[in-house]
C-alpha positions in Angstrom: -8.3 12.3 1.6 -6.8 9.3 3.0 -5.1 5.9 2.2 -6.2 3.2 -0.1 -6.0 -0.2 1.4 -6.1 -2.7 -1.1 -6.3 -6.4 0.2 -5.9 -9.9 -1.8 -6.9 -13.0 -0.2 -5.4 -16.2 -0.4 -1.6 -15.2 -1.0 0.9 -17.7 -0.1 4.0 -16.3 0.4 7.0 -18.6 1.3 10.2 -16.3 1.1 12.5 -19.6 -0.5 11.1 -19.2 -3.6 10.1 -15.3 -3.8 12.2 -12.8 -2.1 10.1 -10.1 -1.8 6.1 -9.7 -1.5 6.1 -7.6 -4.1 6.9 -10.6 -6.7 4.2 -12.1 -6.2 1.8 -12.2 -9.2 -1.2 -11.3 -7.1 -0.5 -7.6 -7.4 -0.8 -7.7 -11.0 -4.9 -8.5 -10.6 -7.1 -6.0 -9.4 -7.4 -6.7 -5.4 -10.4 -8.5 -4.0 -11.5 -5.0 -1.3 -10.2 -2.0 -1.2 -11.2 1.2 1.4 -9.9 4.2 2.0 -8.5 4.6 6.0 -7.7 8.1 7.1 -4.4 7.5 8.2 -1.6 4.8 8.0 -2.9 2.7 10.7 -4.1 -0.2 8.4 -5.9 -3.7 10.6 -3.4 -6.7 11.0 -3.8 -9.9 11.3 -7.3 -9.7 10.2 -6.7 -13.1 7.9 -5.0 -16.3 6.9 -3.1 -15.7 4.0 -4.0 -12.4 3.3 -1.8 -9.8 1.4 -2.3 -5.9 1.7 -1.2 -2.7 -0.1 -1.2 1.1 1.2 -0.8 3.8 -1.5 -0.8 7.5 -0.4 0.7 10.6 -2.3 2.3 13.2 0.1 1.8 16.2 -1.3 4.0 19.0 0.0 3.3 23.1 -0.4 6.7 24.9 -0.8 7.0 28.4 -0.7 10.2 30.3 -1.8 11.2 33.8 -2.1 13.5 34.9 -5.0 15.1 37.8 -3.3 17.2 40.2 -6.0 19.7 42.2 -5.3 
């Protein structure tokens, strides 16, 4: 269990043209590394031009009592 970190190298963002990161075309092509880290606590500043992804699922175990009358 974890997180997968997926990374794509030279990304250029410049926010006049794209608003978000998640325009850019880059994220359509499989990414150039990808790990799994064991928590949300992913490097920074590890590159020039670098772009990164975390994806996770939460799952949650709910437990509920139908009580009758």
């Amino acid at each position: 269990m974890g997180v997968l970190r997926e990374v794509w190298n030279n990304v250029y963002f410049n926010p006049r043209t794209k608003a978000t990161l998640r325009e850019q075309p880059v994220f359509k092509t499989p990414s150039q590394s990808q790990m799994i880290v064991r928590d949300f606590d992913a490097p920074v500043d590890v590159a020039d031009y670098y772009a990164q992804r975390l994806t996770s699922y939460l799952q949650v175990n709910v437990r509920f009592t139908i009580k009758t009358c």
